[in-house]
N, C-alpha and C positions, 0 to 999 in steps of 0.2 A: 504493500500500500504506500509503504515512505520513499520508494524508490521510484514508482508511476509517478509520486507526488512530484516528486523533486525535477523526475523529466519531464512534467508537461511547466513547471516553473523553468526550466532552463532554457526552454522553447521561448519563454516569452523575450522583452526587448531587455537589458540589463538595466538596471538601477543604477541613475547616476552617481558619480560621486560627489561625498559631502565636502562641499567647500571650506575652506580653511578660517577660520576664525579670522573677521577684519576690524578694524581698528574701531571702537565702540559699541561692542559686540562683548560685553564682558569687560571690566575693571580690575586688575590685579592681579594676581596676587601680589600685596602689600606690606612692604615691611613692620608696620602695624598697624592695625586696622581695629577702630574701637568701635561696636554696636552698644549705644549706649542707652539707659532707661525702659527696658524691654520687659515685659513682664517673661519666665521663661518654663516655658515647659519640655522637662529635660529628656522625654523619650523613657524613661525608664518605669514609669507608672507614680512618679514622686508628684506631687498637686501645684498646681503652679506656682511660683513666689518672684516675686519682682518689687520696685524695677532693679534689675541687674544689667552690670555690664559686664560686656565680652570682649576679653582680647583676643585679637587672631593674629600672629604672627609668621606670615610667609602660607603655607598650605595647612596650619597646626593652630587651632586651640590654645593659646596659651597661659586661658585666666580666665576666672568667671566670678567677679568679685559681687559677692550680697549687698556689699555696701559700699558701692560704689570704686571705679577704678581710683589709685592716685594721682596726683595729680601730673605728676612727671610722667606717666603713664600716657597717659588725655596728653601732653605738650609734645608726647614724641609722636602721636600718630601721623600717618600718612594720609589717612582717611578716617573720620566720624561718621557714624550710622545713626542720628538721634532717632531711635525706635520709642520715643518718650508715647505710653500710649497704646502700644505696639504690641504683638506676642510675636517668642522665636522659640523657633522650635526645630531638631534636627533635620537635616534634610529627608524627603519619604525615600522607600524603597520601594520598588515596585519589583516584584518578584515573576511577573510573565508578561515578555515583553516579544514581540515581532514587530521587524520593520520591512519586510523584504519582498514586496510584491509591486513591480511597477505601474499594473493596472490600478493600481489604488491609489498611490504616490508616489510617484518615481522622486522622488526628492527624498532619502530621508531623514536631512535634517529640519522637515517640518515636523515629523513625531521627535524628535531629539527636541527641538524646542517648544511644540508643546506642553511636553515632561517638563520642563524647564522652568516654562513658566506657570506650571501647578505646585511648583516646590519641589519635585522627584528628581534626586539629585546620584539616583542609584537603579540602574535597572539589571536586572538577570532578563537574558535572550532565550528563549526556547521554542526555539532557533530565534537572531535576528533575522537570518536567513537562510533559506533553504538552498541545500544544490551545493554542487563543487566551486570550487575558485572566485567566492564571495567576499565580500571583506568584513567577515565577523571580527577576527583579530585585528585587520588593521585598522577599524573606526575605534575601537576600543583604545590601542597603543596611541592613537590620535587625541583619544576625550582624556585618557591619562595624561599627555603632557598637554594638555588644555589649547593642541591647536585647530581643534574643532567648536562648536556650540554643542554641545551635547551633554548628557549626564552620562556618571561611570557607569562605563555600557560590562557587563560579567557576562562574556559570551559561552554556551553551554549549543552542544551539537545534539540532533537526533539522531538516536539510534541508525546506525547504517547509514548515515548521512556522510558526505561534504570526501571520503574516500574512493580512490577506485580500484578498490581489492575485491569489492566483488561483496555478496550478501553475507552478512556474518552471522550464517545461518546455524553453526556449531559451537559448541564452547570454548573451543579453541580459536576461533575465527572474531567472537567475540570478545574477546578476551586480546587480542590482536588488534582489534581495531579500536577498543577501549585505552589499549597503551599510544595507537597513531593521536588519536584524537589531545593525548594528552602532550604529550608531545610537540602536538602542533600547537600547542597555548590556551586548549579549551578549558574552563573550568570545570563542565561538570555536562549531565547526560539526561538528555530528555529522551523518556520512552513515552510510547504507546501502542506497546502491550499488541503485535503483532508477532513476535517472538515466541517460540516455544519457553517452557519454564525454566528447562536445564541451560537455554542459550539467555534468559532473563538471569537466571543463578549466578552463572557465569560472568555473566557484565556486571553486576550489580560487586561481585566481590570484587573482580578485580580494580571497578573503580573506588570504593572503599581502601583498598591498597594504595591507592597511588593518590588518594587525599581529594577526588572527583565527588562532586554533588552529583545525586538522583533522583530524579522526579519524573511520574509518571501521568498520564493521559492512558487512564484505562480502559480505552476504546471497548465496546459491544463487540467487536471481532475478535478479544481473546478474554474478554473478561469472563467465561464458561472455565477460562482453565485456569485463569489468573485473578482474583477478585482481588480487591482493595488489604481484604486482610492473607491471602497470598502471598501478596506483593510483600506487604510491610514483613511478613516471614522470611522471603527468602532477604530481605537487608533494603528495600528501597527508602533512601531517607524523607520523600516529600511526597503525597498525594497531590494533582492538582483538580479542578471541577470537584462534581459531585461522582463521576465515572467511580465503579468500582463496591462504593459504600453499598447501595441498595441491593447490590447483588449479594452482599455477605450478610445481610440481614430478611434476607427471603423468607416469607412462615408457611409456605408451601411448596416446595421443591427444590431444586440446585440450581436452573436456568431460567431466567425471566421468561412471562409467558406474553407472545408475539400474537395479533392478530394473522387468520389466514392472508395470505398476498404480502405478508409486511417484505420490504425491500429496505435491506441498512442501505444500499448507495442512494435512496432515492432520500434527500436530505428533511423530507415532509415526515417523511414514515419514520426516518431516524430519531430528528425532534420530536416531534408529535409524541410516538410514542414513548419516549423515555419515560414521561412527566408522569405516563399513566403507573411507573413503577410505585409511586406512593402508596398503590391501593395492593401492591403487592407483597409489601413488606410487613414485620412484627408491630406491634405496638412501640413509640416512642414513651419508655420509662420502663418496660417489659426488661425479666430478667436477661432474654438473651442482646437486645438493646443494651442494657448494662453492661454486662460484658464485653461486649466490641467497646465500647467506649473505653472502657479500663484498659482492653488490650490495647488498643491505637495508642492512650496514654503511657502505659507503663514501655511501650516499643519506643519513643523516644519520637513517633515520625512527625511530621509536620503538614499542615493541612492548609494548602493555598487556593481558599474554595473560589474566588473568581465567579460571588453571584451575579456582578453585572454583567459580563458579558451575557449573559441569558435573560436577563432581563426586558427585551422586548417580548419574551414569548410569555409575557404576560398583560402585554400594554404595546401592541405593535404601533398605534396612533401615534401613543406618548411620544417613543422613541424615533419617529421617523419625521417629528415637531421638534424635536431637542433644542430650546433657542439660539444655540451656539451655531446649529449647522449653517444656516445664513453666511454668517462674516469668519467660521473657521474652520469649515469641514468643506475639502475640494469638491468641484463637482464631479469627477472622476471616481472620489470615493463614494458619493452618494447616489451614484450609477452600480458602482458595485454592493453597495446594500441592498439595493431593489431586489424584490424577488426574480431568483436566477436557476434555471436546472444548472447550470456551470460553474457558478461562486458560490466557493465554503461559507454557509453559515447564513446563506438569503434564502432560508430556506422557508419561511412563510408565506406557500404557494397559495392557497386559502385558506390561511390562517381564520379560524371560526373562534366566536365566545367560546366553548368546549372545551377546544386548544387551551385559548388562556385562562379559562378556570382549572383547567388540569396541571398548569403552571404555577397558578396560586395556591393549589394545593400540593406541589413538589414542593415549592418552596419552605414549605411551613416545617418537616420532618428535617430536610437539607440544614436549618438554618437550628432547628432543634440540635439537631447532632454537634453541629459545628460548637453551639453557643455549651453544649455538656461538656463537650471538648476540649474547651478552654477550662470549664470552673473544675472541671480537675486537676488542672493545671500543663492542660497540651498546649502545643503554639500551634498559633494563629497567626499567619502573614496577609499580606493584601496585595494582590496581582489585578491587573486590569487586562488584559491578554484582548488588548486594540487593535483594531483597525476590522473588525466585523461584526456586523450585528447592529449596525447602529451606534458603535461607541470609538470616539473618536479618538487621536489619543489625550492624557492627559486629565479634560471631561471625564474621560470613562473611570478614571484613576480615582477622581475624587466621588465619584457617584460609587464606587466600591467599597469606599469608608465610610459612605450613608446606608450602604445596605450589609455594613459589618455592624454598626451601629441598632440597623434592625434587629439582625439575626439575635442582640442580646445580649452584646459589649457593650462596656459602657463607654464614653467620651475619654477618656484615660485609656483603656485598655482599646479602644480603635487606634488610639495613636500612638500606644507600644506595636502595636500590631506592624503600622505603616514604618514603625521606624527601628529601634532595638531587635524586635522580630523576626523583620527578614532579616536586616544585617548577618543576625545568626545564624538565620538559615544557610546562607552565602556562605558565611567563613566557617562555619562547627566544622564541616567535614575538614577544611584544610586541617583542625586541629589549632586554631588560633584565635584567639577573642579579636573581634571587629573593630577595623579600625575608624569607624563609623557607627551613626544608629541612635548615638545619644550625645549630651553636650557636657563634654567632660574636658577638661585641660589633658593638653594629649592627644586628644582625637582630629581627624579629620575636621577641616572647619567650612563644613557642609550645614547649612543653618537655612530656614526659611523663615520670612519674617514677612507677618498680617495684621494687616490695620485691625481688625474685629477676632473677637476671641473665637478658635475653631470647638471648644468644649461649650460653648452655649448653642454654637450652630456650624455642623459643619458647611453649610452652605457657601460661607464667605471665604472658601477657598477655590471656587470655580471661578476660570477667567473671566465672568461674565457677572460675576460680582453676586448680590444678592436684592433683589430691588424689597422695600418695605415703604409704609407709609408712614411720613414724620407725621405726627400727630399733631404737633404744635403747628405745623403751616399746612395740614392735609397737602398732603403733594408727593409722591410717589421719589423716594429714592434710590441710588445705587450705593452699597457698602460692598468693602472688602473686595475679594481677589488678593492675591500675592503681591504684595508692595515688592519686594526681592530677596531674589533666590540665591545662594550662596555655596558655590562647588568648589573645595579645595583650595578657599580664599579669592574665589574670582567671583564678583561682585556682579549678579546679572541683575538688570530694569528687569523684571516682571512684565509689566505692559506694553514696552518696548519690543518684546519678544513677541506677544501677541498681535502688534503690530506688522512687526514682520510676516506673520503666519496668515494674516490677515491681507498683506499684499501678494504672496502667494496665492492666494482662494482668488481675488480679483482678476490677478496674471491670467491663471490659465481659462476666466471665465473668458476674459478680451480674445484670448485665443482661439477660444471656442466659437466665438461669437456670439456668446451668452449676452 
């Protein structure tokens, strides 16, 4: 299936490359750089306290004074931040991240600066792109020494992917191509679960050995052999979606049960019917429900559910009005949302009320599981896995933390989630605490900073701000959005960025002739 995939991607035209970082496109890194009066909330689940200042010296953290910097401090900076007002908060991590499809964007550092300009100043690729001779590594080796616009891009391969040794259909094969991949500069290993178990075993350890993250996509085509608690058995360190779970909590059989005619290629009958698993499975609170739970917990793995990208399949109207798509979603991409027999994931061919009440009723068990998952103390990260479905990138990133917030986080723990959480995810396997994630002296000095506090509303973190009504003048306003974004000490405008993204969207309408 990742192999088809990858050759009808390689067929298409290639994906331009990202331009190099030009001169007011980013400020700094500065020999020191004070963000002062900020209220701060540190990533770690600690309650916010302010106003504090932050020193940042060169790419590093160097200070987080409670009560204020001194004064010699404040006379040497290079740059002042007055955030007086303000909250700061670690840069997010977005933990499912593709860019790589030129019918959707051929540019992609407009998903790089989207990410940008929503605060995500860390993304894990699975894949950024698919196919051989792509430049996963090299946008990466680029965003690390800051001469692109981008956030740190942690690029991770698919299975069988981006080699040409041929299917690594044996343990030995896989096992082979797990050490190429590493080799080649990959972090870490997306599956999905097309693999037999002994060649799933196989990968799974030897990237374990060599300090490689895994995460899977437990697709319906192997999930009968491989189910979410399978998986987490033979060593897979990270579930993503919902893929997987429902299968291992069946109260009647070993195989989900499929209407006659159902077709997995056809993307209606795929969607459609997953949503109907709800009615398939045990009771949520039921002993064997407990048990999975405790198992996923006490197995250490990590669960990057990724409710929005599914999220029109319960409000396709909603999602296809998004107010953002106007001034920042291309019209190219909004061509590929349309329902399509050919594009992954437009697959709301007559999508019916049915459809999305079967959705609102997935969702509810989905978000149950997830939200148990944590108060026993499992991690929970926050992936946006953009560019289909309606979700743009960025937007989709922050409408992820509104539907973590659902599931039964609280406002604190949505934003350990986005920030210390993945970090972890990221770095656990290498075997090293994150050099990012939360705002500590030392760390990365990856920092976002919002006019309006995101624990009263996540809202005012979408580039589009949050409109309310001043009650003292009745008159409709705009708050919030990202005042600035802050990658490794390099100082990005926020709306600058949207700006840019925004001339984009116009460009290729004039082209069009839109």
């Amino acid at each position: 299936m990742l192999l088809a995939w990858s050759a009808a991607i390689a067929a298409q035209p290639a994906m331009e490359p990202v331009p190099d970082r030009q001169p007011g496109e980013g400020e700094g890194p500065y020999p020191v750089l004070v963000v002062r009066g900020a209220t701060m909330i540190d990533g770690t689940g600690a309650p916010p306290m302010g106003p504090v200042d932050i020193v940042v010296e060169g790419d590093r953290i160097a200070a987080v004074h409670l009560t204020g910097a001194p004064q010699d401090v404040l006379d040497s900076a290079s740059r002042t931040i007055d955030a007086s007002g303000m909250y700061v908060l670690p840069g997010f991590v977005d933990t499912h991240g593709h860019n790589g499809d030129p019918a959707k964007a051929p540019q992609p550092s407009y998903g790089y600066k989207l990410w940008l300009a929503h605060g995500v100043t860390t993304v894990r690729g699975v894949s950024f792109y698919f196919g051989p001779d792509q430049p996963d590594i090299g946008d990466a080796a680029r965003s690390e020494a800051n001469t692109i616009v981008a956030p740190r891009l942690i690029p991770y391969a698919a299975f069988g992917d981006k080699w040409d040794g041929g299917t690594p259909d044996t343990p030995e094969k896989a096992r082979a191509w797990v050490r190429w991949i590493e080799a080649a500069g990959y972090h870490g290993v997306k599956f999905f679960n097309s693999e037999t178990p002994e060649v799933l075993a196989a990968a799974l350890d030897e990237a374990d050995k060599l300090g490689l993250g895994t995460v899977a996509h437990l697709a319906q085509v192997g999930v009968a052999q491989v189910n979410a608690r399978k998986a987490v058995e033979l060593g897979l360190d990270g579930v993503t979606h919902f893929y997987g779970h429902f299968e291992s909590l069946l109260n009647d059989g070993t195989v989900p049960r499929y209407p006659a005619g159902y077709n997995y290629l056809d993307e209606q009958d795929r969607f459609g019917e997953v949503a109907r698993l709800a009615d398939q499975i045990v009771a949520p609170g039921s002993e064997k429900w407990d048990e999975y739970v405790d198992f996923l917990v006490e197995s250490g793995v990590t669960l990057s559910p990724t409710f929005n990208i599914y999220a029109a399949s319960r409000d396709v109207m909603r999602a296809r009005t998004l107010e953002w798509h106007d001034t920042y979603t291309l019209p190219s991409l909004m061509k590929f949302y349309e329902p399509s027999l050919t594009n992954h994931g437009s697959y709301y061919h007559d999508w019916t009320t049915e459809d999305e009440v079967a959705w609102r009723r997935f969702y509810r068990p989905w978000m149950r599981l997830t939200n148990a998952f944590k108060n026993k103390g499992g991690r929970v990260t926050a992936g946006s896995d953009p560019g289909y479905i309606y979700q743009t990138w960025g937007f989709a990133y922050i409408a992820e933390l509104e539907m973590l917030r659902e599931a039964g986080l609280s406002p604190l723990e949505v934003i350990q989630a986005a920030t210390i959480n993945g970090a972890r995810e990221i770095y656990e396997p290498k075997g090293i605490e994150p050099p990012m994630g939360s705002i500590r002296a030392g760390k990365l000095a990856d920092l976002v900073i919002v006019p309006e506090n995101p624990l009263d509303n996540l809202k005012v973190l979408y580039g589009t701000g949050h409109k309310r009504l001043n009650r003292e003048t009745n008159r409709i306003e705009t708050v919030g959005g990202v005042r600035w974004t802050i990658k490794d000490g390099v100082v990005y405008d926020a709306p600058a960025l949207l700006e840019s993204v925004a001339r984009m969207v116009e460009e290729q309408r004039a082209a069009q002739g839109q």
